[in-house]
N, C-alpha and C positions, 0 to 999 in steps of 0.2 A: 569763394564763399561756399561753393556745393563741397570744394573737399576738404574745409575744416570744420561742416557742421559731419561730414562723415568723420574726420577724425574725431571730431567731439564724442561719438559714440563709445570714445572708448578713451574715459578720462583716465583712466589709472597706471597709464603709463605704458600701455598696451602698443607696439608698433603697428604700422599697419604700411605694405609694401607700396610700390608704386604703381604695377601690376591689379591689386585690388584695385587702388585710387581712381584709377585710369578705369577698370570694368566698371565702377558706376559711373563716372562720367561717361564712359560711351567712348573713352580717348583710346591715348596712346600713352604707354610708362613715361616714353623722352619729353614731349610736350608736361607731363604731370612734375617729374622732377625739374624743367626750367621755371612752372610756376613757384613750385612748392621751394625753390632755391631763393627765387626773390620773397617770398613769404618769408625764410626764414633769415635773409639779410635784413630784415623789418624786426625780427625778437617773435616772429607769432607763431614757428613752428620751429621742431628741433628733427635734425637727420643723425639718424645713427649709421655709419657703412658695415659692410659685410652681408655673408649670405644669414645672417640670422637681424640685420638693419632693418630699419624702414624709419617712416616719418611719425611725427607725436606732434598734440599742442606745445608750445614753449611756455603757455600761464592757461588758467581756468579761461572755458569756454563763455563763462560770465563778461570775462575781461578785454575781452576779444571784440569790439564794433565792426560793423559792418561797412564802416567809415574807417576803419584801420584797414581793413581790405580793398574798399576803391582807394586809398593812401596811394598805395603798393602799384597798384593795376593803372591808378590816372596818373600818377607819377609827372605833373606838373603839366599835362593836355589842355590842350584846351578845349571847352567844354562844343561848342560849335563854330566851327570856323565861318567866320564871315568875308571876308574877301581875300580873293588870290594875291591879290597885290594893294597898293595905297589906291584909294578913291580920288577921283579929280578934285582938287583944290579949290579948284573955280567953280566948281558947281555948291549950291548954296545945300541940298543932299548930300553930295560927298564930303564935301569941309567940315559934316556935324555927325553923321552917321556911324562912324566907325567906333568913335567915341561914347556916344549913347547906347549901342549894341554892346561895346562891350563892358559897360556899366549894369547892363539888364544882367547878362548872360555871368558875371561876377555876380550878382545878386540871386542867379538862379543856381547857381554852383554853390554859394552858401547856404541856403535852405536845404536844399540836397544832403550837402553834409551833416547840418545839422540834423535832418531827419535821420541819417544814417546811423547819427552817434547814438541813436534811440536803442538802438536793436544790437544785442548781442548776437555773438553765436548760438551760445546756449537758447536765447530767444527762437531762433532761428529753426534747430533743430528739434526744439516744443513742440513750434510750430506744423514740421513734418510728420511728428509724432501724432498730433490731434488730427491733422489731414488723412493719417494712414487708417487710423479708429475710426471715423469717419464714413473712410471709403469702402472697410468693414463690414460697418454695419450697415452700410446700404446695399451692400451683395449679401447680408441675412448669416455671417460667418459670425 
């Protein structure tokens, strides 16, 4: 999410390396390029190679959810693991439990999402925008 409201910065088509990507996260380029690889196995970002490449959005930052980003990142997780192994059979807890948790945790996983699909990127990167004016003008700048 952090590096395509950064690429969002620069919708016109503007590359931006992997090197940058990685200096605002605080990363490393190789880590940057295996996310930004399954990003763009998803359609959400486009790689160009060579020394003059880098990465871009693949569509508008509008288009982009934030629910298409945990897509990519949950890639089919489960959301909290409840038991190492099956629960006892015979016990009148384990015979019901595993079932019921993870009917909750299905139920907390879809709101989630749903919430997700609220907020764009572009949303996202507003966001950092009004945060930084903000913070601004609380330092009198």
């Amino acid at each position: 999410m952090h590096a395509l409201a950064f690429l969002a910065q620069w919708q016109g088509g503007e590359l931006r390396s992997s090197q940058a990507i990685a200096e605002s996260l605080d990363s490393n380029p190789a880590f940057v390029r295996r996310v930004l690889g399954r990003l763009r196995e998803r359609g959400l970002v486009v790689a160009v190679e060579g020394a003059a490449g880098g990465w871009r959005l693949a569509k508008p930052a509008e288009e982009i959810t934030l629910r298409d980003v945990h897509a990519v990142a949950d890639d089919g997780a489960v959301p909290l693991p409840v038991h190492a192994h099956p629960p006892n059979r015979n016990c009148v807890i384990g015979r019901h439990m595993l079932s019921l948790l993870e009917s909750e945790f299905a139920d907390a996983q879809r709101a989630m999402e749903e919430r997700l699909a609220q907020t764009s990127i572009a949303d996202l990167l507003g966001r950092v925008y009004r945060s930084e004016r903000a913070e601004e003008a609380a330092r009198g700048n």
